[in-house]
C-alpha positions in Angstrom: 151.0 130.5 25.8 152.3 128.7 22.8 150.8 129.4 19.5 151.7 127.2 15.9 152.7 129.7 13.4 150.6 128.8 10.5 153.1 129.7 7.9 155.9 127.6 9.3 154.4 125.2 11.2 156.6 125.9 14.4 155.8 126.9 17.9 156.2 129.9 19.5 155.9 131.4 23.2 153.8 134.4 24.1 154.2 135.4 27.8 151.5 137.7 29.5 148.9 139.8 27.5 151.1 140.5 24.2 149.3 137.8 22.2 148.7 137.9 18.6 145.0 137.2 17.1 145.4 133.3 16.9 142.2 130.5 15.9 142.2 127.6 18.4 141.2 123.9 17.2 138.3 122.0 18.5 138.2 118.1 17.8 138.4 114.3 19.2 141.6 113.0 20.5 142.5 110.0 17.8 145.2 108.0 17.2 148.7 109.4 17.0 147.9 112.5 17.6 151.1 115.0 17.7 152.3 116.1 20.7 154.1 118.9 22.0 157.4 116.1 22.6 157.0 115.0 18.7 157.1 119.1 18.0 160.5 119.2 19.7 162.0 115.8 18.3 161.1 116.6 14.7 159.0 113.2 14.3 155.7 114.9 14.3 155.8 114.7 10.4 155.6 111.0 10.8 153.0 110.8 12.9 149.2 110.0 11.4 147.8 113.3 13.1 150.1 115.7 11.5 147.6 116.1 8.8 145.2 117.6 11.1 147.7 119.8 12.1 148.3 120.9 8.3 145.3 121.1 7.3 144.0 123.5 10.5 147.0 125.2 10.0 145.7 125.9 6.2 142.3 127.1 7.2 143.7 129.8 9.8 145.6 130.8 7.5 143.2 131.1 4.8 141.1 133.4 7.7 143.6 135.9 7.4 144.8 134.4 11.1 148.4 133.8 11.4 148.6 131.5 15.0 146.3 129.0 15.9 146.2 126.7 19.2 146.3 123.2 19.2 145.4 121.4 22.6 147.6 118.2 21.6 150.8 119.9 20.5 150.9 123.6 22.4 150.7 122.4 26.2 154.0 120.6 27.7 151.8 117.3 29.3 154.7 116.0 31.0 154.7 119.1 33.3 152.0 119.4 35.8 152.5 122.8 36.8 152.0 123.9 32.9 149.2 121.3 32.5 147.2 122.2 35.5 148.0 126.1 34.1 146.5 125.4 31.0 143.7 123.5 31.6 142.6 126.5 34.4 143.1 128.9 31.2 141.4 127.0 28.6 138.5 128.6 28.4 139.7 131.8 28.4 141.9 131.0 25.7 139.1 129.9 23.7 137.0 133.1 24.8 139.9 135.4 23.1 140.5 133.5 20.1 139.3 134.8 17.2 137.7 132.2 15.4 137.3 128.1 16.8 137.2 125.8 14.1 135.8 122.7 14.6 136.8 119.1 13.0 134.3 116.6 12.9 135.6 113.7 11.8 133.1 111.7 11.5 130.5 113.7 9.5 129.8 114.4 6.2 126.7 115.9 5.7 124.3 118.2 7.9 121.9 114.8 8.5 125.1 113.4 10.8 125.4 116.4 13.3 123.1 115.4 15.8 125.0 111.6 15.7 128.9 113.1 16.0 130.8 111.7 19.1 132.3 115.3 19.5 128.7 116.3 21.1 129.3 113.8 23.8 132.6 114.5 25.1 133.5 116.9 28.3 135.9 119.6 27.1 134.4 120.4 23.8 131.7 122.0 25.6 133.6 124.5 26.5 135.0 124.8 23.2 131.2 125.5 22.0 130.5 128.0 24.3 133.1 129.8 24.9 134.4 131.4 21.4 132.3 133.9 19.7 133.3 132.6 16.2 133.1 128.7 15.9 132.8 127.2 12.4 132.1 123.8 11.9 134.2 121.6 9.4 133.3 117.9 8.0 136.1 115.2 7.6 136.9 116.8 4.4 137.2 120.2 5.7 134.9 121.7 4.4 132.3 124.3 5.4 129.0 122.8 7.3 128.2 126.2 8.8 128.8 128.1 11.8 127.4 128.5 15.3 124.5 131.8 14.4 123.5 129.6 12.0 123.2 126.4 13.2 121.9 127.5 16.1 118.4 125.8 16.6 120.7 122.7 15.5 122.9 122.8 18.1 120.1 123.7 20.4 118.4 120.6 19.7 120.9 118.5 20.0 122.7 120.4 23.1 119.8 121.4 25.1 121.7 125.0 25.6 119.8 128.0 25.2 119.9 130.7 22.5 121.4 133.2 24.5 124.5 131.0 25.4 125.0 130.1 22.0 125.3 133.1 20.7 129.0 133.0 22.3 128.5 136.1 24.0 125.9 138.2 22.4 124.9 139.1 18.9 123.7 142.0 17.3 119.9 141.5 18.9 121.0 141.7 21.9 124.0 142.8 25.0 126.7 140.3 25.8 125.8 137.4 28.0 127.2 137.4 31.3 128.0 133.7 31.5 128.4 133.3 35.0 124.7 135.0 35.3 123.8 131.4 33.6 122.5 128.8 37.2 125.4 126.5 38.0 122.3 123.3 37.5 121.8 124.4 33.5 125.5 124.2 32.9 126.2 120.8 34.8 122.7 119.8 32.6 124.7 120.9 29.6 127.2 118.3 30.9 125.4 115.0 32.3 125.9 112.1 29.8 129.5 113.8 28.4 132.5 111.6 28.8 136.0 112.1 29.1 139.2 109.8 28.6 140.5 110.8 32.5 137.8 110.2 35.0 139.0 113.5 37.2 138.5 115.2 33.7 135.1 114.9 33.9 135.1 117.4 36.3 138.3 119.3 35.2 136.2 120.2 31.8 133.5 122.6 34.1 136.4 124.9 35.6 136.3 127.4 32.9 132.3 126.9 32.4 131.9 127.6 36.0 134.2 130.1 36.3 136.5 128.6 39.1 139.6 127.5 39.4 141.7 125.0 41.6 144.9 122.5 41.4 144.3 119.5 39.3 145.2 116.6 41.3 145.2 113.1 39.1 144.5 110.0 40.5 142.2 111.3 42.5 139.0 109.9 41.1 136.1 111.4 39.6 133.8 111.8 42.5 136.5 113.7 45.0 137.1 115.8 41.6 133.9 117.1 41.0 133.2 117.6 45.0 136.3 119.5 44.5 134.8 121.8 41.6 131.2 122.2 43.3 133.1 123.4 46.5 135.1 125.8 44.6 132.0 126.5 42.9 130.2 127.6 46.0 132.7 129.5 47.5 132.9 131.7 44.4 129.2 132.0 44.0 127.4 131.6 47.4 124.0 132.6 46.5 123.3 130.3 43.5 121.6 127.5 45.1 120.8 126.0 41.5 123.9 124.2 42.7 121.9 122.1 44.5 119.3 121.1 42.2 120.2 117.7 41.4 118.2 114.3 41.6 119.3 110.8 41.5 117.4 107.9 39.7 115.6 105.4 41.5 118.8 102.7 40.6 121.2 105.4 41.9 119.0 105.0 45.4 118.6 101.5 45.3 122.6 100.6 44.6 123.8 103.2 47.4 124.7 101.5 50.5 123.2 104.4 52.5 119.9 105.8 52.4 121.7 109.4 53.5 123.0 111.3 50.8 125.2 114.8 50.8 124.0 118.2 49.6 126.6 118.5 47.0 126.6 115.7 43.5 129.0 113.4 43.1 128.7 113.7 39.1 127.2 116.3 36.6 125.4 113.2 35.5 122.8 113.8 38.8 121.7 117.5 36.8 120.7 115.6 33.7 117.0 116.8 34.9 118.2 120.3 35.6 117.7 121.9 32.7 114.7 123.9 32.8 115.3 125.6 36.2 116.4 129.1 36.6 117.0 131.7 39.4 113.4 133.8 39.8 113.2 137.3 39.6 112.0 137.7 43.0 114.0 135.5 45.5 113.3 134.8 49.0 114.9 136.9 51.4 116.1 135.0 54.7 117.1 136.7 57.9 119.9 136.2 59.8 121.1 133.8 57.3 124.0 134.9 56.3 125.9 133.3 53.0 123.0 131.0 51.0 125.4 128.1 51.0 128.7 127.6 52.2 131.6 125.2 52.4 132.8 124.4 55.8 135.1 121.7 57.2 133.6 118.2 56.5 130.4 119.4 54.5 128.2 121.8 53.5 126.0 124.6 55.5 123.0 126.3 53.9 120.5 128.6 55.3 117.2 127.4 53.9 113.7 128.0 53.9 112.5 125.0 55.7 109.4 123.1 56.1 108.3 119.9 58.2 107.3 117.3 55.6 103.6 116.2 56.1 102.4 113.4 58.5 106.0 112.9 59.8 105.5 113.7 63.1 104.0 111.0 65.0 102.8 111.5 68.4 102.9 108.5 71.5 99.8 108.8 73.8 100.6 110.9 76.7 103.4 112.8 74.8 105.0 116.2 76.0 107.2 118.5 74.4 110.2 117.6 76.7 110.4 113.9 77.7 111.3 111.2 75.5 107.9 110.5 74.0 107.2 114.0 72.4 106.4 113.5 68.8 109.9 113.9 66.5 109.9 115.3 63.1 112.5 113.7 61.4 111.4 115.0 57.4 111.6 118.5 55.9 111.4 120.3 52.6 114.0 122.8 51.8 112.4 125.2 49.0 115.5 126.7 47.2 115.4 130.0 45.2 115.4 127.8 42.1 112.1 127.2 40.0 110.5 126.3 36.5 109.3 129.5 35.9 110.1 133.3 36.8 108.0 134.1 39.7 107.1 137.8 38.8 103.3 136.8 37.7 103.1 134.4 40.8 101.2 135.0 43.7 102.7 132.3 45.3 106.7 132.8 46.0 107.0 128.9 46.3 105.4 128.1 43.1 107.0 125.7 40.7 110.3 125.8 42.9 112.9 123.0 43.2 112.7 121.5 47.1 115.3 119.2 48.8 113.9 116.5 51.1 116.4 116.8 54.6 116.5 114.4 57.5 118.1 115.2 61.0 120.4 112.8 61.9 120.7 113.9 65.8 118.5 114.4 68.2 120.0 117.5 70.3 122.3 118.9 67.3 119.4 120.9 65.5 121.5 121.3 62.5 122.5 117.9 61.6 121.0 116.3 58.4 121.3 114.2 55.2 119.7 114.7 51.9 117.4 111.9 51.3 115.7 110.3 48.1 117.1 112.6 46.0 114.7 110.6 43.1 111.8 112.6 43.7 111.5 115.7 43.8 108.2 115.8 46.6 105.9 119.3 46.0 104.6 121.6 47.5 101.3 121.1 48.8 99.2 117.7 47.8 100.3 115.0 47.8 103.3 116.1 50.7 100.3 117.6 53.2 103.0 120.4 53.2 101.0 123.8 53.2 103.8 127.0 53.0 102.7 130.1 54.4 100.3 132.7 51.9 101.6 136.3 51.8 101.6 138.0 54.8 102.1 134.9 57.5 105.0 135.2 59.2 107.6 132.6 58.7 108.8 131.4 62.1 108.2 128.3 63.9 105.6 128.1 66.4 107.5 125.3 68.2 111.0 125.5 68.7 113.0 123.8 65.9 113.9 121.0 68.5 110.5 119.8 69.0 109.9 120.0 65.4 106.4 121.0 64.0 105.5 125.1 63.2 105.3 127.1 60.1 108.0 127.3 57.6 111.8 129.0 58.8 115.0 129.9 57.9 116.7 127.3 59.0 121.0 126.5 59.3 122.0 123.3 57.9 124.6 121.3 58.0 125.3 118.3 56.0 128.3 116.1 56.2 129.9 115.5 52.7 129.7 111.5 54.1 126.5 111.7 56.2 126.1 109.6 58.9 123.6 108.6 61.8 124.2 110.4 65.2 127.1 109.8 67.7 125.5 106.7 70.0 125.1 108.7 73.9 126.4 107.0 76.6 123.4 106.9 78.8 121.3 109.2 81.5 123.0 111.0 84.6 121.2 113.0 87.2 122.4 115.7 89.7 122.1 116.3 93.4 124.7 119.2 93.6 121.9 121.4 95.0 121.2 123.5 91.9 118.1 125.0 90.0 117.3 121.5 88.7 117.2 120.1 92.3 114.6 123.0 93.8 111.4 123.9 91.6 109.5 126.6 92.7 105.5 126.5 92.3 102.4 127.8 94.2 100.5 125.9 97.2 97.1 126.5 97.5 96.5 126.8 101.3 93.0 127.4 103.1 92.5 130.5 105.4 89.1 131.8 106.9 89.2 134.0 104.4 89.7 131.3 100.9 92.4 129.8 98.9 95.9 131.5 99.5 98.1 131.2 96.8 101.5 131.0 98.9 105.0 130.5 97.4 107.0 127.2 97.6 109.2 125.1 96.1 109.9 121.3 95.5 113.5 119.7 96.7 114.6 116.9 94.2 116.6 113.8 94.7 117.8 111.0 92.9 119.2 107.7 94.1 120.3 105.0 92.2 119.0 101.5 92.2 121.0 99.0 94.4 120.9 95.2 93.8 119.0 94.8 96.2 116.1 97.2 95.0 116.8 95.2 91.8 116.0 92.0 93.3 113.5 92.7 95.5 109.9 93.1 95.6 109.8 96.3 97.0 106.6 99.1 97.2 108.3 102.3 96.3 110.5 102.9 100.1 113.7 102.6 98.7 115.2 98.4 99.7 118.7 98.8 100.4 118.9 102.6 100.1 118.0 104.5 103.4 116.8 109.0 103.9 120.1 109.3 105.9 122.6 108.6 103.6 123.6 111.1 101.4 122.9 110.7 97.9 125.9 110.7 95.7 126.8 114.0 93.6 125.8 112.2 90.4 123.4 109.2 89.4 125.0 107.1 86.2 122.7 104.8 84.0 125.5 103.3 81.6 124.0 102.4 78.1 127.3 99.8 77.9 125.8 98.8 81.3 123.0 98.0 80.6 124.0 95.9 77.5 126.6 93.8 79.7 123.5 93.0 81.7 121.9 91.9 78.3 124.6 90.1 77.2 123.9 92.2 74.2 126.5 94.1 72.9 125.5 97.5 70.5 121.9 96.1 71.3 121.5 100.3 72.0 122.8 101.7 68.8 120.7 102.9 66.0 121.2 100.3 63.7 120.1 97.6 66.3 117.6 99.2 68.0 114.2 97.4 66.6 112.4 98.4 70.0 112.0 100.3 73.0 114.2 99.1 76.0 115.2 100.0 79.5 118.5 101.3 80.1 118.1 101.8 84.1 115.9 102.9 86.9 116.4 106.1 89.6 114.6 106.3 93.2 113.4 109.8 92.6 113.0 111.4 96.3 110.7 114.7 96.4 110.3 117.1 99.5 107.9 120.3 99.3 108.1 123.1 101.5 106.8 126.8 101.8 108.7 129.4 101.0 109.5 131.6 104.3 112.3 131.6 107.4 112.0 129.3 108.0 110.6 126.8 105.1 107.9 124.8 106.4 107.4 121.5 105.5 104.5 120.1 103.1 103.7 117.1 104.7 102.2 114.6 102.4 99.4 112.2 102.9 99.9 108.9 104.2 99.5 107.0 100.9 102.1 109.2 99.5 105.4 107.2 97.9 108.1 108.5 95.8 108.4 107.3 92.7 110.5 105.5 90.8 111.9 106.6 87.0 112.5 104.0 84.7 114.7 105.4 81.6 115.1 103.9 78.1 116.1 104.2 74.7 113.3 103.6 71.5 113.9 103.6 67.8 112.1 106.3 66.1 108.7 105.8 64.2 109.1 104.4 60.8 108.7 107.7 58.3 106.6 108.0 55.1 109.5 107.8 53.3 110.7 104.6 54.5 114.3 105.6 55.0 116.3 104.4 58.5 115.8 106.4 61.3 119.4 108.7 62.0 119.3 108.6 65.7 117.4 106.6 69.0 115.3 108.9 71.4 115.2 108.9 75.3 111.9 107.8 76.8 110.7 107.4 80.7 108.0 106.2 83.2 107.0 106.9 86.8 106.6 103.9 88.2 105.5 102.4 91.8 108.4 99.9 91.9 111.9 99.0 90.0 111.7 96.0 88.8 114.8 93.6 87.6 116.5 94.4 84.4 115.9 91.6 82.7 112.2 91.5 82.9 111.6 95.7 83.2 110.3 95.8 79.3 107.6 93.1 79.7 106.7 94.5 83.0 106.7 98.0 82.0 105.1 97.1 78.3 102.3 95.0 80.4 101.4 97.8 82.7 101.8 100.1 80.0 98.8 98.3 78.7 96.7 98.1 81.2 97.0 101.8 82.1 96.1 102.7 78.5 92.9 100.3 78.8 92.0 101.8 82.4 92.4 104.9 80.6 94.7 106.2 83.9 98.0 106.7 82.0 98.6 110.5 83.9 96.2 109.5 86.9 96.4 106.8 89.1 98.2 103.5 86.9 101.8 102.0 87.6 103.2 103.6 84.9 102.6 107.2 84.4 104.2 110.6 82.6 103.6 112.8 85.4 104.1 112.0 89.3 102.0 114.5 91.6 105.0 115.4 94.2 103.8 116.6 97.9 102.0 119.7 97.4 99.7 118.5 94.7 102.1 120.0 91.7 102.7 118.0 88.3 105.9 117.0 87.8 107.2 115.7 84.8 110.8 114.8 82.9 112.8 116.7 80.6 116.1 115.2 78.8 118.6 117.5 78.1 122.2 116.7 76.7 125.0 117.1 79.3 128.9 115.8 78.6 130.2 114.4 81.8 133.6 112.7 81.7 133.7 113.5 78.1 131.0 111.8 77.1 127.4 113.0 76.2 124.6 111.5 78.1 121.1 112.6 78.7 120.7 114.9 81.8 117.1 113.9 83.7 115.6 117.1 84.9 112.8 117.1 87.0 110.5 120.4 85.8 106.9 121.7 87.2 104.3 120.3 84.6 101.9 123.7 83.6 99.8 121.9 81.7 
């Protein structure tokens, strides 16, 4: 550490912890100011800021202090190593000295303190905080006062509390543990401040947040501060103030995406962070582990979660499986962050700071986005979003895949450059003979004696369509395809397919998708049989046909919130025939209508959610997420309906 001997005026090193009782300098960068190069060379006499240097020099001295430490002329800036060294031990520095006076040069009188352009700039807010002692000076030098008493001053003008000011406790109280402070009131202390390097913006917070990390200029200000708040959360996992920031309705408007991360770009996004604080009495969330973490590519938090109101939409004839089950898309993450301590509230949520989260992918649970970070939406009316009174359980009474239930801990993941879901390649079926090819239910058969419930189970088959099935008119037997052949091991239903058929390239992908559409059809063959040795055959009734499954792609339901859906859900149909390609959406929407007016959706109608398979038993679809040849598709599963 270099110190300026205030006698002589010439630097000296201090290496490790034997340091003398110094007074370090707080004031605005001007013009030729003296640098630690001009110190060496002997022209820092010359230069116009040497009479700063003089006349702080002078008032240490007059202190009784005999070093004092000058940011412009005590750190070697040509060296990054020593810069980056420095600027990691500033506020330490300034913690130890023993007095910080501070130069304003641009006042005169009391009246101009709340209008000096030192209050606006990013490293003298350390330099108000951290000393114990800080006396400020007018441009003539002279006295104004110090920081006890100019403390509701500074507080007005600062918007930092009492306690902080007092530069680590006073004589009406303990010392402040600083880092005890929420990370959102010191970046509030730090939105509108400006700084000559952009990274420096962020630079300035190390000290104040108690981190520290390699400084690495040219850079940019944005991957700067993500740097800080990342350092930030791996020191201090359990503050999730960090994460109560808000934009403004411009910052929404002029981002190119509607998807935003969980950490701020800026300190300027806490400028309405002030008045939060930690409660007394925090949620405690099982199973989940560190309250926020860094990982690679983003951040994970375990949250308290709950579905935003009115999201969910349901289709008619929805399920919990197939493609038309209602999707919530919209939650509210309530952090351990509020207006007010929670010790005299009944209700834990009361007052607290929520997050609005979309999911971004339909089979990875975890996958979300912050989204209009301009509003901060509350609990309860207006949001329809009713958390659970003391005493209700907090787990989901739907699994969090399908969405709706009660509030939960749930893990998050947010990408530091959110983005919709991966596009999946289409639907595949199996015929390799396993569990999803045999479903097992009971047949009613009649004795002398009543109903006996006896055993059976269901044999599944797919088929793809052939051109000629395509093309032709057919009822339901099959066209070109015939019971003898073997069906192949696995049934493909290409999404790039389907678009060369279209002649419309990416006319799948979320961003294009303005409507449902049909991706392909399977011959779905069923067989039922009692259990026994050996199985007897369920012979169906003459009007019995197999079905056909028509598979698709639809966007998702516009949200309240307006903001563009993150992903495209699977939907099907049981259907009497396969109709060509190119006209299977008018077909399909036409009959879709006329079943919904004949009120036979599930019964009788062309186009149904359920097929009754030999036997009498429901069956109905279920999509689950498969990778085949490296690729993720949507596995068609053929499963018992209960209902």
């Amino acid at each position: 550490m270099r110190l300026l001997n205030t006698s002589t005026l010439q630097l000296e090193v201090f290496i490790g912890t034997d340091v003398p009782p110094y007074t370090v300098l707080s004031h605005r960068w001007e013009d030729e100011e003296v640098t630690l190069e001009h110190m060496k060379t002997g022209a820092a006499g010359q230069m116009k800021g040497f009479a700063k240097i003089e006349s702080s020099a002078h008032r240490a001295r007059e202190d009784g202090c005999p070093y004092i430490w000058i940011d412009t002329c005590c750190i070697d800036k040509s060296s990054s190593a020593e810069l980056s060294e420095a600027i990691n031990s500033m506020f330490a520095w300034y913690r130890a000295a023993q007095r910080c006076i501070v130069y304003l040069s641009d006042v005169r009188t009391l009246a101009d303190l709340p209008r000096s352009a030192w209050f606006t700039r990013g490293w003298t807010l350390q330099e108000l905080i951290a000393p114990r002692d800080v006396v400020f000076l007018n441009r003539e030098w002279r006295v104004l006062g110090d920081k006890t008493g100019l403390r509701r001053q500074l507080r007005d003008i600062t918007r930092i509390a009492d306690a902080v000011l007092a530069g680590g406790g006073d004589e009406e109280g303990p010392p402040l543990d600083l880092a005890a402070v929420p990370a959102c009131n010191k970046l509030a202390w730090a939105a509108g401040r400006r700084t000559t390097r952009p990274e420096d913006e962020a630079y300035c917070l190390l000290g104040l947040l108690g981190v520290a990390m390699p400084l690495l200029y040219g850079e940019g200000a944005e991957r700067a501060f993500r740097r800080v708040m990342e350092a930030y959360v791996r020191e201090y996992p359990d503050d999730e103030t960090v994460l109560a920031w808000t934009a403004e309705p411009e910052d929404v408007d002029a981002r190119g995406s509607p998807y935003w991360p969980l950490l701020a770009s800026s300190p300027r996004f806490f400028r309405r962070s002030g008045g939060y604080t930690v409660p007394r009495f925090r949620a405690w969330r099982k199973g989940g582990g560190r309250a926020v973490d860094v990982t690679g590519g983003g951040v994970r938090a375990a949250l308290t979660v709950q579905p935003l109101g009115q999201d969910a939409i349901q289709r008619p004839g929805a399920d919990s499986d197939g493609g038309d089950a209602g999707v919530q898309t919209l939650f509210l993450a309530a952090l351990n962050c509020s207006y007010v301590e929670d010790e005299h509230e009944a209700d834990g949520f009361s007052g607290c700071f929520t997050v609005t989260l979309q999911r971004l992918s339909d089979f990875e649970e975890d996958q979300y986005a912050r989204v209009r970070p301009d509003a901060i939406i509350p609990v309860g009316e207006p949001s329809g979003t009713a958390w659970p009174a003391a005493g209700t359980p907090s787990s989901s009474s739907r699994d969090a895949h399908g969405g709706r239930g009660d509030a939960r801990v749930a893990n998050v993941f947010v990408r530091t450059r959110p983005r919709t879901g991966d596009p999946v390649a289409g639907f595949c079926a199996r015929n390799d003979g396993g569990a999803a090819a045999r479903l097992g239910f009971t047949f009613m058969a009649g004795s002398n004696r009543g109903p006996v419930a006896m055993p059976g189970s269901i044999n599944v088959e797919f088929r793809p369509a052939t051109m000629t099935t395509l093309t032709a008119d057919n009822d339901g037997d099959g066209g070109g395809d015939t019971d003898d052949q073997l069906p192949p091991q696995f049934c493909f239903l290409d999404v790039a397919a389907a678009e060369n058929r279209l002649a419309e390239r990416g006319c799948f992908d979320v961003q294009n998708l303005t409507r449902r559409r049909v991706v392909g059809c399977l011959r779905v063959r069923l067989r039922a049989s009692l259990d026994g040795n050996p199985p007897r055959a369920i012979v169906p009734l003459r009007s019995y046909r197999d079905p056909w499954l028509v598979v698709g792609l639809e966007p998702l339901p516009v949200n309240q919130l307006g903001t563009a859906p993150g992903y495209v859900r699977p939907w099907y149909e049981f259907s009497e025939r396969c109709c060509g390609y190119d006209d299977a959406l008018a077909e399909l929407e036409l009959e879709e209508r006329k079943g919904a007016e004949d009120g036979n959706r599930d019964g009788d109608g062309v186009l149904r959610k359920t097929h009754v398979a030999p036997g009498g038993k429901k069956v109905r679809v279920r999509f689950v997420p498969a990778t085949y040849k490296f690729r993720t598709y949507y596995e068609v599963q053929l499963v018992v309906d209960d209902e």
